[in-house]
C-alpha positions as CSV (number, residue, x, y, z in Angstrom):
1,X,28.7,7.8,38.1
2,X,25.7,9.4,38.9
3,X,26.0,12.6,37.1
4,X,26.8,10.5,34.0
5,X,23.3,9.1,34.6
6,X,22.0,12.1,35.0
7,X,23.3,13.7,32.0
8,X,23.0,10.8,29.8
9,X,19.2,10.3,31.2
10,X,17.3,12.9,28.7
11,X,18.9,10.9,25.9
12,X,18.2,8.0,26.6
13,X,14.5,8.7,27.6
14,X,14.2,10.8,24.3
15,X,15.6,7.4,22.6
16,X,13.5,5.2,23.9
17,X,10.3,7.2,23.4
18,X,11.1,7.2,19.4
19,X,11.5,3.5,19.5
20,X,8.7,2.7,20.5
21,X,6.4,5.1,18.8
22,X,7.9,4.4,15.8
23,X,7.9,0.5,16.3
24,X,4.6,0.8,17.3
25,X,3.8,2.2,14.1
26,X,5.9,0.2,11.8
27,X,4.4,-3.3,13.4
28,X,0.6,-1.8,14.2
29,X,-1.1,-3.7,11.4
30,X,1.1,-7.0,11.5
31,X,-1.7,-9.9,10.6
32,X,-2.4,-12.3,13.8
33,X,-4.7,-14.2,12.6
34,X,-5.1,-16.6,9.6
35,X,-8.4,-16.0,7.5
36,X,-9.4,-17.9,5.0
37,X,-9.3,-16.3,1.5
38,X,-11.9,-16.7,0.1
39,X,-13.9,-15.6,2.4
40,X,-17.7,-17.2,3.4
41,X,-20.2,-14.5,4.1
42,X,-23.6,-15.6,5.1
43,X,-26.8,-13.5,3.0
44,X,-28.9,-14.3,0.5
45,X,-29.6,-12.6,-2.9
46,X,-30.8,-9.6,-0.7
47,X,-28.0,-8.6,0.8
48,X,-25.5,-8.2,-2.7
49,X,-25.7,-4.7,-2.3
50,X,-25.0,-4.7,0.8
51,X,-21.8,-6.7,0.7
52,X,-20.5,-5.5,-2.3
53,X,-20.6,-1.7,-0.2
54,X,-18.9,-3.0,2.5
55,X,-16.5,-5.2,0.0
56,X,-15.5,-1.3,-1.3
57,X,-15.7,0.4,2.1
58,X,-12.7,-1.7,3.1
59,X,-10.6,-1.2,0.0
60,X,-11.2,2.1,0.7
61,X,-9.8,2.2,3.9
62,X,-6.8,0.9,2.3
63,X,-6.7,3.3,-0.2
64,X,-6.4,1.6,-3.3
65,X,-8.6,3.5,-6.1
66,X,-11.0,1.6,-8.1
67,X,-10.4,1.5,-11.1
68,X,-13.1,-1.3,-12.5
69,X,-16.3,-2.3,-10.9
70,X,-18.3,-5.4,-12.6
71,X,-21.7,-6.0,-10.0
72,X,-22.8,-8.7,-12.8
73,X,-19.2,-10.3,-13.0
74,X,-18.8,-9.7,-9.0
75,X,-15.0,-8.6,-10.0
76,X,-13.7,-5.0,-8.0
77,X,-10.3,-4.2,-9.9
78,X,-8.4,-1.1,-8.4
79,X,-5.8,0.7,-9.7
80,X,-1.9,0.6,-9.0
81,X,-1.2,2.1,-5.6
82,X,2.7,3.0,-4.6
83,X,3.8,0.9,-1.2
84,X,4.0,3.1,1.3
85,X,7.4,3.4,3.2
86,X,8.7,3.6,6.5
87,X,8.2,7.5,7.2
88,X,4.4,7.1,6.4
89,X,2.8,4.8,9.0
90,X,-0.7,5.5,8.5
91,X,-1.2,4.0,5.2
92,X,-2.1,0.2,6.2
93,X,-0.5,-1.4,2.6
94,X,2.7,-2.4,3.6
95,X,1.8,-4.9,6.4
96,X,4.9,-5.3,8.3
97,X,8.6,-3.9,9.1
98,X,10.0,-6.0,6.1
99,X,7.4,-4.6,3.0
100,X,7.9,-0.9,4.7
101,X,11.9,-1.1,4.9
102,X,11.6,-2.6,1.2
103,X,8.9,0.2,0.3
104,X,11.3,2.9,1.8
105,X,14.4,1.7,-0.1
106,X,12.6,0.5,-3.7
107,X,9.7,1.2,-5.6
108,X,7.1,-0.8,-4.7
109,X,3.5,-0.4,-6.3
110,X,0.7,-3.0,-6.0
111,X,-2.8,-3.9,-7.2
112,X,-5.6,-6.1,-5.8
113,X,-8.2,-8.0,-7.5
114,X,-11.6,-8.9,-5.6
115,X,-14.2,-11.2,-6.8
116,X,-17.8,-11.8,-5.1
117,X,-19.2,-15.1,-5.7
118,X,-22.4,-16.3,-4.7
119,X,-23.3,-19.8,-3.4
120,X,-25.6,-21.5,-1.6
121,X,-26.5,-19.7,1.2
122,X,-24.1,-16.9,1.0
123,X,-21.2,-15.0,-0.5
124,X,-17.3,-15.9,-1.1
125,X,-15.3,-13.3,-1.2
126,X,-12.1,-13.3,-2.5
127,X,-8.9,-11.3,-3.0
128,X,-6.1,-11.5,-4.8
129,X,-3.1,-8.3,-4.4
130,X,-0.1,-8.5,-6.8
131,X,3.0,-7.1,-5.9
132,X,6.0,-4.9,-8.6
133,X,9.1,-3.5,-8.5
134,X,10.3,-1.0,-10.1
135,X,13.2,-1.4,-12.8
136,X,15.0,1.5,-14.4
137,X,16.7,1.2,-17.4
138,X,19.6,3.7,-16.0
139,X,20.1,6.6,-13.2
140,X,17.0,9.1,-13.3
141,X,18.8,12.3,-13.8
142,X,15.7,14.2,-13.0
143,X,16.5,17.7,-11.9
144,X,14.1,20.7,-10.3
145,X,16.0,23.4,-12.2
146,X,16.6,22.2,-15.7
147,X,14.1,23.8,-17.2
148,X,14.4,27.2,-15.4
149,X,15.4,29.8,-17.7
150,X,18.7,31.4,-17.0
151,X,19.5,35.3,-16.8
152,X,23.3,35.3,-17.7
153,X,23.2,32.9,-20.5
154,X,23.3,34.5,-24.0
155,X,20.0,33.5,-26.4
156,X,19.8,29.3,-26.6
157,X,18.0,27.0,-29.4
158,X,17.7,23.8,-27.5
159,X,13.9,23.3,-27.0
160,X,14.3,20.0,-24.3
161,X,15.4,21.9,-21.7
162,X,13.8,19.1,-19.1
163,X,16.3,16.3,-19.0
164,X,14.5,13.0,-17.6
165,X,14.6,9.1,-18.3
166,X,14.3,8.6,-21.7
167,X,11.5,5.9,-21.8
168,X,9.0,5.2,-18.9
169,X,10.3,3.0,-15.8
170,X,9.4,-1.1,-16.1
171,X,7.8,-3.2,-13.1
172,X,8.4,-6.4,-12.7
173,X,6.2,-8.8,-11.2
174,X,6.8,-9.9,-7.4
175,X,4.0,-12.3,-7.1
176,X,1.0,-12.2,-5.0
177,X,1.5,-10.2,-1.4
178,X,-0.1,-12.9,0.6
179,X,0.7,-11.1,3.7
180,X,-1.2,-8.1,2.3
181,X,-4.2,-10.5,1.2
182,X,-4.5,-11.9,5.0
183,X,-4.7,-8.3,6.5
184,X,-7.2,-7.6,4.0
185,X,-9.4,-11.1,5.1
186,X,-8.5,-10.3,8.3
187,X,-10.2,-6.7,7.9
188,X,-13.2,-8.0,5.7
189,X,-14.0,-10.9,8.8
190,X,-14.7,-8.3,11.3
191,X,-17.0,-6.1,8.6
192,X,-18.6,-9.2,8.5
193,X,-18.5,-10.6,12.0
194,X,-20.2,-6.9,13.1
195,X,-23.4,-8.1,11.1
């Protein structure tokens, strides 16, 4: 029995060493606590600049790119940003083992939407992340070497060598990714808190 252990030991040390680094990475960013969204920041008409920098500091951090910015408005648009999947645990947009394991498997792209509101006293800050998936009309046949030129093959006329989909792919809209929003809050709360 024992020198079962002890052969089986490596193994099973090895084993449990990749569980738990990569469940530690999968569930890092799971959200704990409930913000409110919007968002109440204290600061008068002084301080817009100020908020609005830190507003785009954190959706930097979550690496969404901007792709509109209205300071008279107060509306930050970004751009669409692929959901990152199980094998890249660094990116902080899927929140969660269930949007990773869905990001891995599907195509999953989303897009957030903050507004900056003044008030009485202060600032609300909202935000507002929408969530697709990807629909293909058929099978993708995209392949690496059909367009490479081949040395056996006698003189050819076909000029669309590259064989891909034949119109591009459709999203359809998931909702809003409230889990998503709340890590966001979460995040904006301590920028704010740190004051």
């Amino acid at each position: 029995m024992f020198r079962l252990f002890q052969k089986f030991f490596p193994l099973l040390f090895i084993a449990i060493l990749i569980a738990k680094i990569f469940g530690c990475a999968l569930t890092g960013n799971q959200v704990t606590a409930r913000a409110n969204n919007p968002i109440y920041i204290t600061g008068g008409p002084e301080n817009h600049e100020y908020i609005w920098e830190r507003v785009v500091d954190v959706i930097h951090d979550y690496r969404f790119p901007i792709n509109r910015e209205n300071k008279l408005g107060g509306v930050i648009e970004t751009d669409y940003r692929i959901g990152s999947g199980v094998l890249e645990p660094w990116h902080p947009d899927s929140v969660g083992w269930e949007n990773r394991l869905e990001a891995t498997l599907q195509s999953i792209r989303r897009r957030a939407f903050f507004t900056i509101t003044q008030t009485d006293g202060g600032y609300m800050v909202g935000v507002e992340v929408y969530k697709e998936l990807e629909d293909l009309d058929g099978i993708a046949a995209n392949s690496a070497g059909g367009a490479t030129f081949q040395e056996d093959a006698s003189l050819r006329r076909d000029l669309d060598l590259v064989v891909g989909q034949s119109k591009p792919s459709g999203w359809i809209l998931q909702g809003r990714d409230y889990v998503l929003e709340q890590d966001i809050a979460n995040r904006l709360n301590k920028v704010f808190s740190r004051q």
